[in-house]
Every structure is written in C-alpha cells, then in structure tokens.
N, C-alpha and C positions, 0 to 999 in steps of 0.2 A: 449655378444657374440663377441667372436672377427674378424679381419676383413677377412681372407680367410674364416672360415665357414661361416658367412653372404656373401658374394659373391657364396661361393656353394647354399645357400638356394635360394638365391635370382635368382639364374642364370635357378632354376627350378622350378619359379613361372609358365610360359606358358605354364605348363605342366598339371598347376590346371584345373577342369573343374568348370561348372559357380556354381553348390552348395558349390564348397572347394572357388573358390572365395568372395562368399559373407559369407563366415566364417571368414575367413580372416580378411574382409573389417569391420567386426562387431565387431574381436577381438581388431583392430584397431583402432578404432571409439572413444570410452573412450580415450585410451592416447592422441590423437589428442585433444580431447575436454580439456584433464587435462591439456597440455602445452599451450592451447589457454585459460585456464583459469588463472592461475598460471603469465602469461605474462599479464593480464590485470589489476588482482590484484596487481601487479609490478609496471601498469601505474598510475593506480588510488592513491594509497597510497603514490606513491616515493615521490612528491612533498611534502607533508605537513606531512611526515612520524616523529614519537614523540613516546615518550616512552608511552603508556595506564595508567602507573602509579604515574608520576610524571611530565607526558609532558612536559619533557626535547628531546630537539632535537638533542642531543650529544647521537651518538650510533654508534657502528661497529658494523660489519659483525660477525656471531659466529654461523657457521656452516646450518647445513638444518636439516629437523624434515619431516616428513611425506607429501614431495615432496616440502616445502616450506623453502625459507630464514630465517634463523633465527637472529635477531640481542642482541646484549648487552648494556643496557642504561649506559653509562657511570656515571652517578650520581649515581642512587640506586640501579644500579647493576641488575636490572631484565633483564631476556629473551623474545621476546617477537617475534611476527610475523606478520604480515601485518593484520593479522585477531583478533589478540588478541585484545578484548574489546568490540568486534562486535557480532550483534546477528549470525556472520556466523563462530563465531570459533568453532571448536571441530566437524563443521560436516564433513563429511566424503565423500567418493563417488563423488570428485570433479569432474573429467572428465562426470561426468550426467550432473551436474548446467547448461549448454546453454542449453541441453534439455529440460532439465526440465524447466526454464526462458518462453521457445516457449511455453510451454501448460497455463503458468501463460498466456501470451501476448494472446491467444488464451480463456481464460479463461475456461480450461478443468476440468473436476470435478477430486475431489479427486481419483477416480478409473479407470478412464480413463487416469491420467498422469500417475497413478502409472506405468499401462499397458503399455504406451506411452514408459517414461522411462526405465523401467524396474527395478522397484524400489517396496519396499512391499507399501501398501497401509499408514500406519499409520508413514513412513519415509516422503512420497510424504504428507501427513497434517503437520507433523513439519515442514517440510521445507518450504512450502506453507506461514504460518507464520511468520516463521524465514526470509525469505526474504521481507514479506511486512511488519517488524517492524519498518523501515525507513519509508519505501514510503510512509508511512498516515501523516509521519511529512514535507514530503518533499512540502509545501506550501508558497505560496506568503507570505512575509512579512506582508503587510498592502492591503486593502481595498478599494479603491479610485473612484470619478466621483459616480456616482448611482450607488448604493449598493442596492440589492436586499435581502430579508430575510425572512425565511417561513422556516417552520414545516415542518415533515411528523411523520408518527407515523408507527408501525411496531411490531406485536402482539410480548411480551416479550420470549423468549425462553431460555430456558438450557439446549438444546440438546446438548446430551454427558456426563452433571454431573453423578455423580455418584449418589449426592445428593440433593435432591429438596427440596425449602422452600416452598412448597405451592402442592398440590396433582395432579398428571399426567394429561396426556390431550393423545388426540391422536395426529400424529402427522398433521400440518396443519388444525389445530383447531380454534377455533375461539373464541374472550373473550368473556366472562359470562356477565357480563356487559354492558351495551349499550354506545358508545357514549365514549369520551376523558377520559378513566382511567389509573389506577396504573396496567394495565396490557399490556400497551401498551407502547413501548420505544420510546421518544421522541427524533427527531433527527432534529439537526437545522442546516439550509443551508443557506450559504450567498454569493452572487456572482456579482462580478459586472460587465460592460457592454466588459471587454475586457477580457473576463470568470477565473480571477483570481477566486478561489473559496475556502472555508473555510466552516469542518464543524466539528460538533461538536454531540456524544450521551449526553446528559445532564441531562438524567435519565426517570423516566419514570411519564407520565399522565402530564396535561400541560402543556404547559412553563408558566415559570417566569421568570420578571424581574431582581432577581438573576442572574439567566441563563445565560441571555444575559449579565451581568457584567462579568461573567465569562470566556465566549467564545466568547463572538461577540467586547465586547469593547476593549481591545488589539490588536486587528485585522483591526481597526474600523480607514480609516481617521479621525480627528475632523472636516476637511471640505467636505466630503461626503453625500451626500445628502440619506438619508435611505428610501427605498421604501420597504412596508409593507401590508399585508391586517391588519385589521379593528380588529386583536386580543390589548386588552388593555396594555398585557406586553411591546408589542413595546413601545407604546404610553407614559407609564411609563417610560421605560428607557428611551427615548428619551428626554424629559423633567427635567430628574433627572441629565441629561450631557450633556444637549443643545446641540443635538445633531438636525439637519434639518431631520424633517421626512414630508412624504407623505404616506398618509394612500389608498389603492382602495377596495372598499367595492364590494366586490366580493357578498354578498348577494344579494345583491341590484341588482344585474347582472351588476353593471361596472366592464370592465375587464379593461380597458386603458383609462386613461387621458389625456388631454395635458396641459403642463406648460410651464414657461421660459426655468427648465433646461432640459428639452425633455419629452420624452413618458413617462408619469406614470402605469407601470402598475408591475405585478409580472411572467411573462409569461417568462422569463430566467428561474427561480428559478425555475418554478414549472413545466416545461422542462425538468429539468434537475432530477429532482425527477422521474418524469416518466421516464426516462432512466435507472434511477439506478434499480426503480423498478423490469421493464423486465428484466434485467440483473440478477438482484440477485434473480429471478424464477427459473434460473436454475438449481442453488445447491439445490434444493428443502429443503430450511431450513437453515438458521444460527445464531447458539448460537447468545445471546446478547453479552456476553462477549468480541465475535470477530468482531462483528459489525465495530469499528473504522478502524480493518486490510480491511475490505470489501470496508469501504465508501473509504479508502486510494487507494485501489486496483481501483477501479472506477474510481476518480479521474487521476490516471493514463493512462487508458484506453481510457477513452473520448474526443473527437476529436481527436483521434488516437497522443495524444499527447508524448504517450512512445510508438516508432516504433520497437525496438531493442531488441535482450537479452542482449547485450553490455552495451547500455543507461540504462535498466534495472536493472543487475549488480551493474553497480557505484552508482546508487542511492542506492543497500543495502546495498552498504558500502561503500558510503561517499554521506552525502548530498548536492542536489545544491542548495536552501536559505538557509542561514546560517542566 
C-alpha cells in the first residue's frame, strides 16, 4: 500500500466500532507474531550460523523465500535458511508459533491449542513434536555429587498406529499380566541433588544392567556416589564399573539413611516421578513411541525451569548443552 492511501485508511480508523476493531486487531495479530518470530530466529541462528550441509561458515546473502533470509554457502553452493536442518523447517503458519509455544508452556491438549491457536487439530500434534524434538535432548552434560536412580513403568501403548502387534485393548486398560512385564514400558530416571536430571525409555518389563550401560553410564560422574533401591541391576552395574553405590531397602520400610556423604535415600527421584505422573493424566494417553518427546517436555516444565515462548523457541532451534 502506498503511503497517501495508508494515511487515508489510517486516518479513519476512529471511525471503527469495537467489533470492526477487534477484527482488525485479530487480522493483525499473526504478522506481529510472524516479524517477532522471524527477528528471533535472526537472533538465535546469526551467531553460529553454517551452512546444514557442509558446515562451512562462508555464506552471503541470496534473497528471501517465504518471509525468511535466504543465504548461499559459498563452498558447495547450497541455499539454505536459518531453519534448514531443523525439525522446524518447512512448517508453515509462522506468525501462530509464540502462540502456540504459550499452550506447549501451559501444557494444553492437542484440541484445545488447536482452538487456542486456531489451527486444525492434527497441524497443532505435528507441531507439538516438531518443537519438542530438541527439548528431550536439551540435558546436563554429566551427573555429579548423589546421583539418584529409579524406575517407573507405564502400561505400553500404540495409540494412533494404524497397526498393532499384539490385539486391541480399551482404551486406559490395564495389563493381563500381573506384576513387572513385557507390557509395561520401562522408564529410567536419574537426578542429582542440584536437579540436573537425565532420563531414559529403555524398553519395556525390567531393567537391566545393559540398560543402565546404556543410558545411565555416559551420564554418570566416575566420582558420584549412586543412590538406588535394593533392585539387583543397579548393584550389577555398579560393581562391573566401580562405580560407589548405596543401596535403601524400601521393602523393609527404610526410606532414609545417613552416611558420610549425606542423606541416603531415593525420595528426589521418585518425586519427581509422581510429578511427571499427574502431569501426563492429562493427555489421557500417550503412544509409547512419543514418550521421550513427553519425559523431554516435562523436564522442561518443572520447577518452572522454561518460563518463556522465547527461551522455548531457541531451544527448538538451537541447543543449550552442547
């Protein structure tokens, strides 16, 4: 629009009544949100910005694409844009994203942000994932001081496949089975006393010592002191890596110990279990497959540790432990 007719439009806004104004203020809303998106992804990327395909950091400028900078790697020649490589390129609808971020930070079900937003239902599930494929990695490096470690289990589910290996259930069913099986998905939680926290699906019906090779020891101080209940895999692993453990025999009814190096017991861990719990009541159900995006999402959320859709944001498109 050029600049006299924008000075006639504008000059006979006060003429609007309040429904033509909150039309306005609504058709408005999106581009404000797209340039306040578009400017962040600006801030976040410019520093460490590289080509996705050869992470070379020799590039110009080479025009805009669908409201975003486009640049030219100067070695292999690709196009590329602040979002290429990322689980957020190709989507669409950018001026929604802070919105839609508040219903993530709020923890709104899939049809309630949809509504929220104003977005179809199964836009508001991609997106949902597509923005917490970072966040589940975004974790402490290492493990340190008392380290706490513990289970929980959480009936397997494939709500949504198309196709099931094993014959329907209702849904919020309950296993066939009594007691720690292959129908239950094993999920192992490790945190220590300044709530760095680390965790891990590692399959389903016990844990094993395996297990804990897998997820817990790359994570894992060597001088950590590891606090455990009284299951044997710990015990195993512990010994197979000299690694200092403390065992509290929750059967027995000890809940707390004391030591040299302080309070023995598992009452963080298994805290923080019963949080995630309540929490994920909500969604009434989630596939096993997406479980890691949930415990990620959680993770986030707790002790209100992600306050922002900003902070939000940058975590799904650039991590802060590296």
């Amino acid at each position: 629009m050029k600049a006299p007719r924008f000075t006639g439009w504008f000059s006979k806004l006060h003429l609007l009544n309040q429904p033509q104004r909150l039309r306005v203020l609504d058709a408005l809303h999106p581009a404000a949100g797209l340039e306040q998106v578009i400017a962040l992804i600006g801030q976040i990327r410019g520093a460490g910005r590289c080509c996705p395909r050869c992470n070379s950091r020799f590039w110009y400028r080479h025009g805009h694409a669908n409201d975003l900078q486009r640049f030219r790697c100067r070695d292999c020649g690709r196009t590329f844009n602040d979002l290429s490589g990322t689980p957020l390129a190709r989507l669409r609808l950018r001026g929604k994203w802070l919105d839609y971020l508040q219903t993530v930070l709020d923890a709104t079900s899939v049809r309630r942000a949809a509504g929220r937003v104003g977005v179809h239902r199964n836009t508001a599930f991609r997106w949902r994932h597509r923005f917490l494929h970072w966040v589940k990695l975004d974790r402490p490096a290492q493990l340190s001081g008392i380290v706490e470690a513990d289970e929980m289990f959480l009936l397997e589910s494939q709500k949504g496949a198309r196709k099931l290996d094993r014959p329907p259930r209702k849904r919020g069913g309950a296993a066939k089975k009594r007691g720690i099986s292959n129908e239950l998905d094993c999920i192992l939680v490790a945190r220590d006393r300044s709530g760095g926290t680390i965790d891990a699906v590692v399959g389903r019906g016990a844990l094993k010592a395996t297990q804990l090779e897998q997820h817990l020891l790359p994570k894992l101080d060597r001088q950590a002191l590891l606090v455990t209940d009284a299951n044997a895999a710990y015990r195993s692993f512990s010994r197979r890596h000299g690694i200092a453990h403390e065992r509290v025999n929750l059967r027995a009814g000890v809940r707390v110990r004391h030591a040299r190096q302080g309070a023995i017991h598992v009452q963080n861990v298994n805290g923080y279990h019963s949080r995630f719990r309540a929490w994920l009541s909500r969604f009434n159900g989630v596939a096993s497959r997406y479980l890691p995006n949930y415990l990620g999402w959680w993770w986030a959320l707790d002790s209100s540790r992600i306050k922002t859709t900003e902070q939000l944001l940058r975590i799904a498109v650039s991590l802060i432990y590296r």
